[in-house]
C-alpha positions as CSV (number, residue, x, y, z in Angstrom):
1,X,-10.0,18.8,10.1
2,X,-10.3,18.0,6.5
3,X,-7.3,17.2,4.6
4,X,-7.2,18.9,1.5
5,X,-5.4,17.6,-1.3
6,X,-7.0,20.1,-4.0
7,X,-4.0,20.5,-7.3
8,X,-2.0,17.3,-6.0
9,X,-1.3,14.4,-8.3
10,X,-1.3,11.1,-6.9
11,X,-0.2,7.7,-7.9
12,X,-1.7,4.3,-5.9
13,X,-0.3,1.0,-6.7
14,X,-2.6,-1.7,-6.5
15,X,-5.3,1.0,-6.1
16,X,-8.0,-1.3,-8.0
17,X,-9.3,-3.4,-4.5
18,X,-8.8,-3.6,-0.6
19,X,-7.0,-1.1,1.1
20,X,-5.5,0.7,-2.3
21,X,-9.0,1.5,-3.5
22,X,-10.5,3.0,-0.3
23,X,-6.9,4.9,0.0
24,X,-7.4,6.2,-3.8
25,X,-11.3,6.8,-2.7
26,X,-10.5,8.6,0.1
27,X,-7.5,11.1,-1.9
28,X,-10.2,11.8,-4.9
29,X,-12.6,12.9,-1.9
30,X,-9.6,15.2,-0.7
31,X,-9.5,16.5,-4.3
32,X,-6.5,15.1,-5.3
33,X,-6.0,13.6,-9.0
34,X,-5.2,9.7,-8.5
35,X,-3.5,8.0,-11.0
36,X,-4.8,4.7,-10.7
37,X,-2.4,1.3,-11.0
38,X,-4.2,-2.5,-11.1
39,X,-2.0,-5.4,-12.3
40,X,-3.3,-5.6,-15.7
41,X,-5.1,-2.9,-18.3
42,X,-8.6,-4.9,-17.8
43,X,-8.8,-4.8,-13.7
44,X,-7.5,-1.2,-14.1
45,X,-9.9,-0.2,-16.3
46,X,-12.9,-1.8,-14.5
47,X,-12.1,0.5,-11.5
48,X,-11.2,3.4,-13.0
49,X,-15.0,3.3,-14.7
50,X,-15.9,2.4,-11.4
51,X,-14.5,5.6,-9.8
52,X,-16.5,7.4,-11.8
53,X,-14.5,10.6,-11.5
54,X,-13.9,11.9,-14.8
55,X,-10.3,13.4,-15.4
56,X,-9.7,13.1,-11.8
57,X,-8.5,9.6,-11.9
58,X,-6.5,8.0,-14.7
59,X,-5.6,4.4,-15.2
60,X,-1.7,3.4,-14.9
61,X,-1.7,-0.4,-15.6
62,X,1.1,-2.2,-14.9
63,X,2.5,-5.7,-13.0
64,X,5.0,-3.8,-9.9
65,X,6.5,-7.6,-10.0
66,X,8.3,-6.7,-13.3
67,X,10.9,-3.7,-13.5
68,X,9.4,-2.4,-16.9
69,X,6.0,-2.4,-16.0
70,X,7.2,-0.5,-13.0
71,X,8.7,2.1,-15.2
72,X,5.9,2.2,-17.2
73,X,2.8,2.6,-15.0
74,X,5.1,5.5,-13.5
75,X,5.4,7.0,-16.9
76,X,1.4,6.6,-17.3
77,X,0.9,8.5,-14.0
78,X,3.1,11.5,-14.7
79,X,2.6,11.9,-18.1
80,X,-1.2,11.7,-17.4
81,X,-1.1,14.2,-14.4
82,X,2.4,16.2,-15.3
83,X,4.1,15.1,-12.5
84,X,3.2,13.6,-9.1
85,X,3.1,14.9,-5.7
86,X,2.5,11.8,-3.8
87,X,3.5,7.7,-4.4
88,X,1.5,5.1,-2.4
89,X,3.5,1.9,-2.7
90,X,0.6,-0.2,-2.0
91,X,0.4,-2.8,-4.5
92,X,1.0,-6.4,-2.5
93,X,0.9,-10.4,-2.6
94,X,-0.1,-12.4,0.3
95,X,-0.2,-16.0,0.7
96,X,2.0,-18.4,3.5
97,X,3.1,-21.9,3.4
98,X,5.4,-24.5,6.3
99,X,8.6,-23.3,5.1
100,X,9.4,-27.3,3.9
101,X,6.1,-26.8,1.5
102,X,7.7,-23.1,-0.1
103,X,9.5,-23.3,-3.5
104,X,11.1,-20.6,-5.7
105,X,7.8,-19.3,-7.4
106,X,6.0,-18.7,-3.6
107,X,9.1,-16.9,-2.8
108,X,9.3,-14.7,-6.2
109,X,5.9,-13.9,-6.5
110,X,5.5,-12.6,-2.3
111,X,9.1,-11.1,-3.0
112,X,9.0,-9.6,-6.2
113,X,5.8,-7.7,-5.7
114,X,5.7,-6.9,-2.3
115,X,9.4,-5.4,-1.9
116,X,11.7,-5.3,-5.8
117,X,8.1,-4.0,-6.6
118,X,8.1,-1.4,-3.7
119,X,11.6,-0.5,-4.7
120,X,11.4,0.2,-8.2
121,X,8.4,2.1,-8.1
122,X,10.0,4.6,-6.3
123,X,13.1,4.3,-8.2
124,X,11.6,5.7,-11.8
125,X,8.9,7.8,-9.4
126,X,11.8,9.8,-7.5
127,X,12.6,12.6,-10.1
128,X,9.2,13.2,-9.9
129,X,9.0,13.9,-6.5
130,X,12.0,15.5,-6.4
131,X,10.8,18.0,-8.9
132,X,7.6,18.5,-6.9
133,X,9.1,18.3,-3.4
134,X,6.3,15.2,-2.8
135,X,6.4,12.6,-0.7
136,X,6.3,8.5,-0.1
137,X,3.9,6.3,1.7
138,X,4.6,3.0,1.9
139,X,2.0,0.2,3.0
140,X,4.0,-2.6,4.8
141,X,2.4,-4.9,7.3
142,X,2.5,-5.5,11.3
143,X,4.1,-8.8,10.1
144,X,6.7,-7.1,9.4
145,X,7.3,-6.3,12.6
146,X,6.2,-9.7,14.2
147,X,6.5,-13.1,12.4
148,X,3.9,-15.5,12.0
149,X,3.6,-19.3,11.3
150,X,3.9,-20.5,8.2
151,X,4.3,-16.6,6.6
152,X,8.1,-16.3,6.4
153,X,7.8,-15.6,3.3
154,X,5.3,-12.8,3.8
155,X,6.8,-11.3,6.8
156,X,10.5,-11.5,5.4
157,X,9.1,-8.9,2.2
158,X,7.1,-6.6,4.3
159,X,9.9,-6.1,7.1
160,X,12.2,-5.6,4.0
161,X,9.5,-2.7,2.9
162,X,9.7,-1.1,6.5
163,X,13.9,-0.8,6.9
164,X,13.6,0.2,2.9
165,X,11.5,3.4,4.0
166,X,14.0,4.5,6.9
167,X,16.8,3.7,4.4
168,X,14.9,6.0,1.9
169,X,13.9,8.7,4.5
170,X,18.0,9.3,4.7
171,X,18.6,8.9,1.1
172,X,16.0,11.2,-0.2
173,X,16.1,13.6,2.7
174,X,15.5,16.9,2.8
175,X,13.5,17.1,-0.3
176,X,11.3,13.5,0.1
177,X,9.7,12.1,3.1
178,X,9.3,9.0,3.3
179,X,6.8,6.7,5.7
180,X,5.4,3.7,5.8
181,X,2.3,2.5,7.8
182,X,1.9,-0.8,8.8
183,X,-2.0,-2.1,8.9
184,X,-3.5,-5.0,10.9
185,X,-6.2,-6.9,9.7
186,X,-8.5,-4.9,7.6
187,X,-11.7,-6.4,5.9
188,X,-10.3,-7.2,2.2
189,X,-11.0,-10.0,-0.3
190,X,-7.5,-11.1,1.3
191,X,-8.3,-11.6,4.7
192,X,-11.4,-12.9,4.2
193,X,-9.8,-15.4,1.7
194,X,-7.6,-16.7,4.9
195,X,-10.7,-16.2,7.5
196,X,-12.3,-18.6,5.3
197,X,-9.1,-21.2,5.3
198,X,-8.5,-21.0,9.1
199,X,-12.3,-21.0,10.1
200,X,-14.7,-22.7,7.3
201,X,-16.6,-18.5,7.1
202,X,-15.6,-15.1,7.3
203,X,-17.7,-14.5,9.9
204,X,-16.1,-17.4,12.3
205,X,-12.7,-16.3,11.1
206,X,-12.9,-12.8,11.9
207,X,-14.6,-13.5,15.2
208,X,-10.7,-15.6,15.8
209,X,-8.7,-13.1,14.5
210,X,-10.0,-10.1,16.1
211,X,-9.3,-12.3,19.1
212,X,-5.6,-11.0,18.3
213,X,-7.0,-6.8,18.6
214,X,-6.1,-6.6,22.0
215,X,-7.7,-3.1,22.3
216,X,-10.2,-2.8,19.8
217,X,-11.3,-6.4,19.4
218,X,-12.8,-6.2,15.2
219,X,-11.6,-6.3,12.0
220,X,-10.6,-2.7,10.5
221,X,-12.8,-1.1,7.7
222,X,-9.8,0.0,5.0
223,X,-10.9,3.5,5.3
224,X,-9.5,3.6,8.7
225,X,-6.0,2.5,6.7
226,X,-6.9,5.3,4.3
227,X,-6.9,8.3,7.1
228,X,-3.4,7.7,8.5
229,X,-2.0,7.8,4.8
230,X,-3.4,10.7,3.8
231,X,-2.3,12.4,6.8
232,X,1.0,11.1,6.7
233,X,1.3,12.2,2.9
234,X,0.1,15.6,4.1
235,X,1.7,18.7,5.1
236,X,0.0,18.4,8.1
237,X,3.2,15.3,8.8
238,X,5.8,18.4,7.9
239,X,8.3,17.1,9.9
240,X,7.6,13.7,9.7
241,X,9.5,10.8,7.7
242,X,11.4,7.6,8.6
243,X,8.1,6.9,11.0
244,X,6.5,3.4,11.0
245,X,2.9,4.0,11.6
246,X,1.1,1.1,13.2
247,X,-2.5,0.9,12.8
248,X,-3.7,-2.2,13.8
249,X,-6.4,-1.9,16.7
250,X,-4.1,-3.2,19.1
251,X,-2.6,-6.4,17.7
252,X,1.3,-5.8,18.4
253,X,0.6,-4.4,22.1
254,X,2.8,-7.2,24.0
């Protein structure tokens, strides 16, 4: 079944690579508007031009690691569309030290953009969805659900993001659902930037983390990331909010 999206106005964080950009591909190909947020103006407009979707998708610039940028690539969205019907909290930092080797700039950069970013977001973005009776998706992480070595850091933001939706699915309820889907590895410049550090390739690194896929055995393909978030944003997910949605081939099966 084809999810149509035809009339509703969407905003992506970190839309402009990885997972946010086949998640803003896949909404314009549901006929959705996409308002489209990269860190900076530049990087934005690259992949807005990219897009290549005329007054489909518009550009919302905007750092999620600083509150005013948050407020303003929210105000670029729904002034650009008039409203919004749907917020992706996408946008995300990686990275993972020994916790002897982490400092205060590691921890702000991983913190401040993968959770105060998260939060604030949907802060200025709520009156909008109130108005419009939309909905949240929020992209956390399966380690936020399991820790791993040397990502304390990481794993401490993302399992922040995934008790912040269920405390936002009772806080917004019943106008705003809120979800959150939590992705395994998925081919991005990201992952391959840490196959590459724990292997010497991609190729070799993939090959020892799909070792972790206990079902599937591979590396996801972000569209496959893409289809559980545009269900979930749906009305097809009606009834559906507070949910953690794994989608990781496998990985957390214990």
């Amino acid at each position: 079944m084809q999810i149509d999206f035809s009339g509703k106005r969407v905003l992506v964080t970190g839309g402009t690579r990885g997972i946010g950009r086949g998640i803003v591909e896949a909404f314009l190909e549901a006929g959705a508007r996409v308002a489209l947020n990269g860190s900076t103006a530049e990087s934005t407009a690259k992949a807005v031009a990219e897009l290549d979707a005329g007054e489909r998708v518009i550009a919302a610039p905007g750092s999620v690691a600083s509150v005013a940028e948050c407020e303003s690539l929210v105000a670029a969205a729904t002034d650009g569309m008039g409203g919004l019907d749907v917020l992706v909290n996408n946008a995300g930092a990686g990275g993972g030290k020994p916790v002897p080797e982490c400092d205060e700039a590691l921890w702000d950069r991983i913190v401040d953009t993968n959770l105060k970013g998260c939060f604030f977001v949907t802060k200025f973005a709520l009156p909008h969805l109130k108005t419009s009776g939309g909905n949240i998706v929020n992209i956390a992480s399966v380690n936020g659900l399991v820790g791993v070595p040397r990502g304390s850091v990481y794993c401490a933001s993302k399992a922040g993001v995934i008790n912040m939706t269920r405390a936002h699915a009772l806080e917004f309820a019943p106008e705003i659902r809120v979800n959150a889907v939590c992705p395994g590895g998925v081919d991005t410049d990201m992952l391959r930037n840490l196959a590459v550090r724990i292997a010497g390739s991609v190729e070799e690194g993939y090959k020892q983390l799909s070792e972790t896929c206990a079902a599937q055995k591979r590396i996801a393909h972000v569209r496959e990331l893409a289809a559980p978030v545009l269900y979930l944003a749906s009305d097809m997910a009606s009834f559906v909010t507070g949910s953690i949605h794994v989608v990781d081939g496998g990985e957390t099966i214990d």
